[in-house]
mmCIF file of the C-alpha atoms, coordinates in Angstrom:
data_MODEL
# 
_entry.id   MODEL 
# 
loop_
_atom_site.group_PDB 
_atom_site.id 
_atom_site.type_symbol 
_atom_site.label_atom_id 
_atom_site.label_alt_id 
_atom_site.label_comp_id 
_atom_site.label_asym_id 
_atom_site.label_entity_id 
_atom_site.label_seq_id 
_atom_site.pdbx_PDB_ins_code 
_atom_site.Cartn_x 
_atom_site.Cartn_y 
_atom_site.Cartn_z 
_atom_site.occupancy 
_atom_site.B_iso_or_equiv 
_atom_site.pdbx_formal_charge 
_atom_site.auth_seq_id 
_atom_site.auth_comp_id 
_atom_site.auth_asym_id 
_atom_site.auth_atom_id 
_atom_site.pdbx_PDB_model_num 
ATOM 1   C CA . UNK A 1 1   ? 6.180   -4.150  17.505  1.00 0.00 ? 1   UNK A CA 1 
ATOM 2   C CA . UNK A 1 2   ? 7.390   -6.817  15.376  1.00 0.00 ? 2   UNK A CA 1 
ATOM 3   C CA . UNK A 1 3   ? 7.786   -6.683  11.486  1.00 0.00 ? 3   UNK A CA 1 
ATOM 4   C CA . UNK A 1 4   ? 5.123   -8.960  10.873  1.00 0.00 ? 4   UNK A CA 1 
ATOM 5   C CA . UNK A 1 5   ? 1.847   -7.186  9.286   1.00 0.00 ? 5   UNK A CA 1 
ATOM 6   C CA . UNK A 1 6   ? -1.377  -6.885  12.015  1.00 0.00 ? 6   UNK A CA 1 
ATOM 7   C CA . UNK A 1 7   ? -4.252  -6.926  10.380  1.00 0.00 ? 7   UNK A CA 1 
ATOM 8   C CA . UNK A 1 8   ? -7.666  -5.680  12.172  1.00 0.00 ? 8   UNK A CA 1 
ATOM 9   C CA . UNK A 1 9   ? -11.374 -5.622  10.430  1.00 0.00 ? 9   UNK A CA 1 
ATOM 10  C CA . UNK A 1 10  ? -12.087 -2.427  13.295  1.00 0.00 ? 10  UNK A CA 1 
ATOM 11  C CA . UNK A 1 11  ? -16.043 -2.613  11.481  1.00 0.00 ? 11  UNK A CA 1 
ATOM 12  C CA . UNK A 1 12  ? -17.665 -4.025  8.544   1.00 0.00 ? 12  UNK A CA 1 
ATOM 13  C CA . UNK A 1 13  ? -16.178 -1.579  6.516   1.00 0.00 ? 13  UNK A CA 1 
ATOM 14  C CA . UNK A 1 14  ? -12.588 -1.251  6.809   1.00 0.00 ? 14  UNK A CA 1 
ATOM 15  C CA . UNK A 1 15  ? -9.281  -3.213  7.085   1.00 0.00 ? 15  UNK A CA 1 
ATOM 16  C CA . UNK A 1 16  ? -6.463  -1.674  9.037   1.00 0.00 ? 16  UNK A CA 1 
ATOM 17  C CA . UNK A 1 17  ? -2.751  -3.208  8.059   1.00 0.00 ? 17  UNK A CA 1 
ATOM 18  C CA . UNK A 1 18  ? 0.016   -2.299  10.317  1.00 0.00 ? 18  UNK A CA 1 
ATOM 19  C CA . UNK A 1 19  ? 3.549   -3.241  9.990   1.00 0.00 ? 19  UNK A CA 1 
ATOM 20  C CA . UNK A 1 20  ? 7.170   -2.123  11.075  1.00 0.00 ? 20  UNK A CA 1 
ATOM 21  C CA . UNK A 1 21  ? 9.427   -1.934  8.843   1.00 0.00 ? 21  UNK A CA 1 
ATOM 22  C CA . UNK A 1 22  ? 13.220  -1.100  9.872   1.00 0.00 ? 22  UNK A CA 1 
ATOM 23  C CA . UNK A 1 23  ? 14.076  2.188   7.982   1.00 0.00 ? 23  UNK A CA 1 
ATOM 24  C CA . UNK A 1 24  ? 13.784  5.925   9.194   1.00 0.00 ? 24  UNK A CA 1 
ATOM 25  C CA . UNK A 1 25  ? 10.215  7.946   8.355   1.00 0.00 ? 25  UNK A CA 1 
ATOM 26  C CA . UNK A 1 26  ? 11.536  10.140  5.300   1.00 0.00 ? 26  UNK A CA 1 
ATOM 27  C CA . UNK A 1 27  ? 12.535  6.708   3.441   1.00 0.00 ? 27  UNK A CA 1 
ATOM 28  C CA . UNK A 1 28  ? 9.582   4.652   4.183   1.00 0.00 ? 28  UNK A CA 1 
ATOM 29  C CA . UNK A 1 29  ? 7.289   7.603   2.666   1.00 0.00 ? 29  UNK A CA 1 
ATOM 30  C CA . UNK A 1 30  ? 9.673   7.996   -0.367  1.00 0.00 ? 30  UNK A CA 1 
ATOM 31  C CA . UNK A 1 31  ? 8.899   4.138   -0.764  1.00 0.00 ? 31  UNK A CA 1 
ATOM 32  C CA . UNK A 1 32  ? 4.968   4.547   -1.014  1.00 0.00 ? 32  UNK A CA 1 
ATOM 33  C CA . UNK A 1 33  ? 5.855   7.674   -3.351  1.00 0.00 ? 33  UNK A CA 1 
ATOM 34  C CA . UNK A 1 34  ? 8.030   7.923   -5.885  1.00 0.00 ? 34  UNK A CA 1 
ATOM 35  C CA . UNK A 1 35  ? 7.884   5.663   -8.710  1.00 0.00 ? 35  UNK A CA 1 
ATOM 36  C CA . UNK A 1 36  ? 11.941  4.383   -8.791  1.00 0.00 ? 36  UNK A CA 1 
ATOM 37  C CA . UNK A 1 37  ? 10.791  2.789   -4.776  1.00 0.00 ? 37  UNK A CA 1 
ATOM 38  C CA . UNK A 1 38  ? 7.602   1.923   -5.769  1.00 0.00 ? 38  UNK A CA 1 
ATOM 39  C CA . UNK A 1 39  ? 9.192   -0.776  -8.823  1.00 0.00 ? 39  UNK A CA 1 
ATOM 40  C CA . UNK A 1 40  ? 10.894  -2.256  -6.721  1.00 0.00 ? 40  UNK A CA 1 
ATOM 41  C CA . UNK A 1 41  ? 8.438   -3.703  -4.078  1.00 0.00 ? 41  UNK A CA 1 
ATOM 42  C CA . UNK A 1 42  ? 4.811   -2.918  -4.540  1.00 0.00 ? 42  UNK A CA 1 
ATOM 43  C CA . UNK A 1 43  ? 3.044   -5.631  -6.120  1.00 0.00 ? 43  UNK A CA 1 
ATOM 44  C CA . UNK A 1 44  ? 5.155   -8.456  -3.591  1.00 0.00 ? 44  UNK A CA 1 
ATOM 45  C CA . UNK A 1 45  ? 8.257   -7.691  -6.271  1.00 0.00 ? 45  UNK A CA 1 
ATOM 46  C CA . UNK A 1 46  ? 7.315   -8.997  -8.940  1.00 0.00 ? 46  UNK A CA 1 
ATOM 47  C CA . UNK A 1 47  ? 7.891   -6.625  -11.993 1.00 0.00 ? 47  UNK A CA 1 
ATOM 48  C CA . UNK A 1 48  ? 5.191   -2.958  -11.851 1.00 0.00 ? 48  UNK A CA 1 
ATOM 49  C CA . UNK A 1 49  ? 4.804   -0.654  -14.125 1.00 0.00 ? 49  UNK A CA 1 
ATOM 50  C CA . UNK A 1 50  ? 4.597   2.572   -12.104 1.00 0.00 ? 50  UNK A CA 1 
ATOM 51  C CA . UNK A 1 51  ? 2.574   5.825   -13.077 1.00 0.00 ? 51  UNK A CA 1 
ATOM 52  C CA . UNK A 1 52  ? 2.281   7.979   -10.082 1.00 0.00 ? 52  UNK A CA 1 
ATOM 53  C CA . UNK A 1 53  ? 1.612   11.909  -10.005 1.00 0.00 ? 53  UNK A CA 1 
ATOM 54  C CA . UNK A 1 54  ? 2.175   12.235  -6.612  1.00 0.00 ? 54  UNK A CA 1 
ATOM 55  C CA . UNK A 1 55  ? 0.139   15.726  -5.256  1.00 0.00 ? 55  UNK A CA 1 
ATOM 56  C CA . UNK A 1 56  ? -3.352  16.244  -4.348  1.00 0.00 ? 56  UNK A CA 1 
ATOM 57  C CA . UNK A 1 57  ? -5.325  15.777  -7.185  1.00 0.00 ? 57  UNK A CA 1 
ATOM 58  C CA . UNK A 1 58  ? -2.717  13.908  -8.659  1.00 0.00 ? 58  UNK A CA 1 
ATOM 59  C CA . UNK A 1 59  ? -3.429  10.217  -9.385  1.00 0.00 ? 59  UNK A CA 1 
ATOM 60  C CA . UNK A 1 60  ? -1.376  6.590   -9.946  1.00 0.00 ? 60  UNK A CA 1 
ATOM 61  C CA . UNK A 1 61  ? -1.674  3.608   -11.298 1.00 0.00 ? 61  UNK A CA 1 
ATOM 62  C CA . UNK A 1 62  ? 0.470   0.095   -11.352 1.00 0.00 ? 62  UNK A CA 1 
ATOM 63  C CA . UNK A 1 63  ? 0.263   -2.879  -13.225 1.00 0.00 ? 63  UNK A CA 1 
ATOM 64  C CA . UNK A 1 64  ? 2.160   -5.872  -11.817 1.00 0.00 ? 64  UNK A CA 1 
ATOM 65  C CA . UNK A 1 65  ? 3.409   -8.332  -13.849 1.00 0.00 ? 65  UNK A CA 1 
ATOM 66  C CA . UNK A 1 66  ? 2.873   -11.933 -12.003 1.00 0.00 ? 66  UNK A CA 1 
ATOM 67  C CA . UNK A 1 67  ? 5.304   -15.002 -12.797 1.00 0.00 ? 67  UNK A CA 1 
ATOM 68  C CA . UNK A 1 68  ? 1.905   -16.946 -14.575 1.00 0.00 ? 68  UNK A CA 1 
ATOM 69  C CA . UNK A 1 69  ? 2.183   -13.615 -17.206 1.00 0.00 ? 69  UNK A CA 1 
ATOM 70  C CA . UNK A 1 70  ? -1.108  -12.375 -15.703 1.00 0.00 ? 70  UNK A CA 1 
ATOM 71  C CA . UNK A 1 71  ? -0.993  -8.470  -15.222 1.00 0.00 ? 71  UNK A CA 1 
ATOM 72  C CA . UNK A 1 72  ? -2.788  -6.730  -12.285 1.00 0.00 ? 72  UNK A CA 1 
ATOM 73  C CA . UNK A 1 73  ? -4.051  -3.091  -12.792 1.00 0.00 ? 73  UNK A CA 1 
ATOM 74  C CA . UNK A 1 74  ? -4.684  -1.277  -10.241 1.00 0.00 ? 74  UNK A CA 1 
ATOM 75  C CA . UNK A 1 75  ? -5.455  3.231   -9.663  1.00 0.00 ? 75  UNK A CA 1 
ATOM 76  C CA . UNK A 1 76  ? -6.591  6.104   -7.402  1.00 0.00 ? 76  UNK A CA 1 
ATOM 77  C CA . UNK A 1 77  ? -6.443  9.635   -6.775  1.00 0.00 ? 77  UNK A CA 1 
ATOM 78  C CA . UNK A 1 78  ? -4.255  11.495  -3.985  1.00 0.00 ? 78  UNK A CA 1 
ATOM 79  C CA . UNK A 1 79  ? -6.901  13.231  -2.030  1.00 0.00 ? 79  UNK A CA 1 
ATOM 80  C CA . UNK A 1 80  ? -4.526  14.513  1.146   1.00 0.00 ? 80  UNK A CA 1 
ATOM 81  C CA . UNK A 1 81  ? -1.021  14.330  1.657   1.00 0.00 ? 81  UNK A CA 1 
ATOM 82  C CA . UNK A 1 82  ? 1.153   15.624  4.534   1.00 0.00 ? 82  UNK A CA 1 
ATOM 83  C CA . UNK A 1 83  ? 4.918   14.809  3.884   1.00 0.00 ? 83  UNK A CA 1 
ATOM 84  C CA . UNK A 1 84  ? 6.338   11.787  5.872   1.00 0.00 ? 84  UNK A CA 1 
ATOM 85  C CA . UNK A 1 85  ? 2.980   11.814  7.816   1.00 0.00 ? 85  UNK A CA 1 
ATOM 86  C CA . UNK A 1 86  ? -0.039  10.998  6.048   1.00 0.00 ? 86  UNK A CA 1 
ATOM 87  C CA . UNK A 1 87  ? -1.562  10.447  2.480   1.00 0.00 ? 87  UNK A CA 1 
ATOM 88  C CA . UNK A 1 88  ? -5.244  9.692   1.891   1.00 0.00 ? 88  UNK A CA 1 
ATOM 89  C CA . UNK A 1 89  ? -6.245  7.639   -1.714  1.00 0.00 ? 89  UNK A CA 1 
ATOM 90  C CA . UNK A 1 90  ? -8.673  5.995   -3.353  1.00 0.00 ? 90  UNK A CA 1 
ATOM 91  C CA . UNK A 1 91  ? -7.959  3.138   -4.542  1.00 0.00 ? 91  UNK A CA 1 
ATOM 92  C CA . UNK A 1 92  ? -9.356  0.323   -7.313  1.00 0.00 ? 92  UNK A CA 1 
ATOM 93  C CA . UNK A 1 93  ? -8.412  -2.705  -9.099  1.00 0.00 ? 93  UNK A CA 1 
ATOM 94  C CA . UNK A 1 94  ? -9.321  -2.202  -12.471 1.00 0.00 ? 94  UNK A CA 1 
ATOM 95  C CA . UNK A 1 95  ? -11.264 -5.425  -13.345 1.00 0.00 ? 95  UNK A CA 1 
ATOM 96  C CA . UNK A 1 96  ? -13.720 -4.380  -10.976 1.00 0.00 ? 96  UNK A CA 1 
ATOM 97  C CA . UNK A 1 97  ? -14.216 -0.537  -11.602 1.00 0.00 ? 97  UNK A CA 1 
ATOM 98  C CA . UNK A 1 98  ? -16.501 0.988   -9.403  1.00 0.00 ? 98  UNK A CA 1 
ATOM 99  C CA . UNK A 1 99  ? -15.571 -1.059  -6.310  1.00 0.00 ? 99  UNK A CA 1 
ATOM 100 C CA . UNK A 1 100 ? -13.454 2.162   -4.818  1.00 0.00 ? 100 UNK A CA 1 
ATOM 101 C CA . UNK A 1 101 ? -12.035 2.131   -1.260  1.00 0.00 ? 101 UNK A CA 1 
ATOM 102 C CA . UNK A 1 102 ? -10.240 5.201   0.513   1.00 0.00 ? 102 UNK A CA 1 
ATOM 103 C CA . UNK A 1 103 ? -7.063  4.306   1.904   1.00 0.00 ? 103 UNK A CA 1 
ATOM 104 C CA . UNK A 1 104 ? -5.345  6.278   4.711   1.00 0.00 ? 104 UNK A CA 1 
ATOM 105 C CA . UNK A 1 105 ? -1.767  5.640   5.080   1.00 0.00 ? 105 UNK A CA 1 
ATOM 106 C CA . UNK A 1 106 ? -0.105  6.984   8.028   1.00 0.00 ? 106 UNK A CA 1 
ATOM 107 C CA . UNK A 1 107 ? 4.070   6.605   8.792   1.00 0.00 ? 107 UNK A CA 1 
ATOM 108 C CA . UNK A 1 108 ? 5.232   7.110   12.987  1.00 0.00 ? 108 UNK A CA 1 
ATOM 109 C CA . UNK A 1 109 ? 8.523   6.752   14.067  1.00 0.00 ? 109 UNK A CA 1 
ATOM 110 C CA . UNK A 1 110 ? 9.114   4.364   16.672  1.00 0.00 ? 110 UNK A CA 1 
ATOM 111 C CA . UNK A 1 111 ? 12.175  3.196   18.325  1.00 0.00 ? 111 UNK A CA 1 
ATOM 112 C CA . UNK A 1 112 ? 14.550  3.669   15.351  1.00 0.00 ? 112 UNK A CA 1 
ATOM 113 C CA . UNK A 1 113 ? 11.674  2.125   13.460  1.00 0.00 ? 113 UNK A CA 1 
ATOM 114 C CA . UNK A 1 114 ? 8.926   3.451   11.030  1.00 0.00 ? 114 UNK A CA 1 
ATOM 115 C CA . UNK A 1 115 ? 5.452   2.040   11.837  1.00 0.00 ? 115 UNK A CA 1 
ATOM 116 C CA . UNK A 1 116 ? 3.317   2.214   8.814   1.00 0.00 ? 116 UNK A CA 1 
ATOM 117 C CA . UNK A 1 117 ? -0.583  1.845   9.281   1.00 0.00 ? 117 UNK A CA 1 
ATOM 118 C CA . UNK A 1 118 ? -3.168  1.446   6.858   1.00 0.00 ? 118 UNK A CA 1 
ATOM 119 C CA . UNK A 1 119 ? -6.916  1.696   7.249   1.00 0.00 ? 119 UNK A CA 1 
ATOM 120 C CA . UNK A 1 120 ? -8.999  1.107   4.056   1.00 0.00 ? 120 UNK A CA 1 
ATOM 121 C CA . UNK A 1 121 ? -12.522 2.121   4.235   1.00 0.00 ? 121 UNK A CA 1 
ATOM 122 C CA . UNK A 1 122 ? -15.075 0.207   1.396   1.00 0.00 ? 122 UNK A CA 1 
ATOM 123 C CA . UNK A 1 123 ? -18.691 1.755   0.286   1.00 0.00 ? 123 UNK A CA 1 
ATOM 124 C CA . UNK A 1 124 ? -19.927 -1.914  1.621   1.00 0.00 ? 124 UNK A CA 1 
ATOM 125 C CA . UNK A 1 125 ? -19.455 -4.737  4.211   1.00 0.00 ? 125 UNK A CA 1 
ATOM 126 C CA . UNK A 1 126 ? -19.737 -7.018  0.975   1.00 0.00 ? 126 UNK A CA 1 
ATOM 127 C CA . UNK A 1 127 ? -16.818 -5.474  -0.663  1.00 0.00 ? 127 UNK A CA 1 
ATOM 128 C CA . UNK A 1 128 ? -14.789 -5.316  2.250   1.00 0.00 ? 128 UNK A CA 1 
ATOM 129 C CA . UNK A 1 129 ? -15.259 -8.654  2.450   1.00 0.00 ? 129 UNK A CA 1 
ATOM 130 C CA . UNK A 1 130 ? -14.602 -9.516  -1.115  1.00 0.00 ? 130 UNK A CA 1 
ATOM 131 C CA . UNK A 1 131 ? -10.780 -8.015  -0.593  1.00 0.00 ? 131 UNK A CA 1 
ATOM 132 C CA . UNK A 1 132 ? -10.210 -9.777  2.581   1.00 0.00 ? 132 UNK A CA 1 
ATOM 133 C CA . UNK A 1 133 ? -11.175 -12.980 0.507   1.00 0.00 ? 133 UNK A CA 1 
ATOM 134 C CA . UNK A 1 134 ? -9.061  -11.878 -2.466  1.00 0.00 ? 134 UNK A CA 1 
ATOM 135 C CA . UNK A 1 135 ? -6.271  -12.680 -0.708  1.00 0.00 ? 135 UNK A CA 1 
ATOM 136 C CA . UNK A 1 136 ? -4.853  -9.098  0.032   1.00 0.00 ? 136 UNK A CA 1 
ATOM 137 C CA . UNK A 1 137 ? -3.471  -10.185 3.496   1.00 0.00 ? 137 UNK A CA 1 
ATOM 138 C CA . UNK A 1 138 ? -0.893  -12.426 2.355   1.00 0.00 ? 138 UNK A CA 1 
ATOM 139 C CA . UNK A 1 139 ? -0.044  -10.046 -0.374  1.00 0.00 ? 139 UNK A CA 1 
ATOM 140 C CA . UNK A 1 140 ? 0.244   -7.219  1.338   1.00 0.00 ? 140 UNK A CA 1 
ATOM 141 C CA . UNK A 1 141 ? 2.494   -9.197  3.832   1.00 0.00 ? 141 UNK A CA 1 
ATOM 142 C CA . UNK A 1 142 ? 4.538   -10.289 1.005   1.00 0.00 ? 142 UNK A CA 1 
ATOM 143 C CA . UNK A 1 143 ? 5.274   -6.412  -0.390  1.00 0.00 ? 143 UNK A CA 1 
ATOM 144 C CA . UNK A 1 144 ? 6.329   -5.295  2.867   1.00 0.00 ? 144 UNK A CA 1 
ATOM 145 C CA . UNK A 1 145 ? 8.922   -8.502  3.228   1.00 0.00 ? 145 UNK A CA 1 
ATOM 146 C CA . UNK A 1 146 ? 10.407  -7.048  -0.308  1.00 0.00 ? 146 UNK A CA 1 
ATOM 147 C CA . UNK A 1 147 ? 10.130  -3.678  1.042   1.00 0.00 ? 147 UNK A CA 1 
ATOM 148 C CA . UNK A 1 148 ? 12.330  -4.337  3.991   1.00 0.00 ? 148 UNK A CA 1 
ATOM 149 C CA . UNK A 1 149 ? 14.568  -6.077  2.152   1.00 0.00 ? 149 UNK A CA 1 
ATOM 150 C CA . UNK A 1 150 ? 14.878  -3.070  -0.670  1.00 0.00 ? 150 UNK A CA 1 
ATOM 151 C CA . UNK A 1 151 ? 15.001  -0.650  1.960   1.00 0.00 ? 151 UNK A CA 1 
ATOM 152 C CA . UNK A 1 152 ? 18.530  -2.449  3.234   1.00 0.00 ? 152 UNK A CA 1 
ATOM 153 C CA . UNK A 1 153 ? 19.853  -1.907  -0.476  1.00 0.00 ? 153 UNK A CA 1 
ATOM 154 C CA . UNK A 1 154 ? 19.746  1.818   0.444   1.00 0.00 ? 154 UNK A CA 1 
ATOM 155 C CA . UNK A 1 155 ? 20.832  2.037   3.925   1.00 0.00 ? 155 UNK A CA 1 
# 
């Protein structure tokens, strides 16, 4: 697998990401976790704010801060996590409450690298369509270009 991101629409509803990114399984988790990773990548690098209660139950939220001074909220709730595995969240940009997707994020190790896939499911084809038009693609590929480049800061 190369480190670019594969994106799949697998049905109307969801959106499965998948990238490699060159790092052991332990650290790539940490990364989607704790809030001192999180800063420095999520949100394609550009300055977040990072609020994250990381257990079941427990919820997040970022705001990133884009060059053009616009700010970008976004929240969920930890539903399901298993250590360097697996966490399940909701997830919801904050101008459009109500439009919630559940988000299953799931790290493998694979020849010295970490393969990290996501599949986000939406209530509707029309709002899964609404975040492929959004842009999220590009952005997404974006955050995990920062995050392999942060993740070489720490090796």
């Amino acid at each position: 697998m190369t480190n670019d991101l594969s994106v799949e629409h697998p049905s109307d509803l969801e959106i499965t990401l998948s990238r490699a990114v060159d790092a052991p399984r332990d650290l790539v988790f940490a990364a989607h976790t704790q809030a001192e990773h999180l800063k420095h990548w999520w949100g394609r690098g550009n300055p977040l704010d990072v609020e994250i209660d990381f257990r079941v139950g427990g919820r997040y939220r970022y705001v990133e801060h884009t060059p053009d001074g616009e700010s970008h909220a976004f929240r969920g709730e930890f539903r399901e996590i298993v250590p360097n595995e697996r966490i399940v969240q909701t997830f919801e940009y904050e101008p459009m409450a109500g439009h919630i997707l559940e988000e299953t994020v799931v790290f493998e190790e694979r020849g010295g690298q970490t393969v990290v896939t996501s599949t986000s499911r939406f209530a509707n084809k029309e709002d899964r369509d609404g975040m492929v038009a959004s842009g999220m693609e590009d952005g997404a590929a974006e955050s995990y270009a920062v995050l392999d480049s942060y993740l070489k800061t720490l090796a």
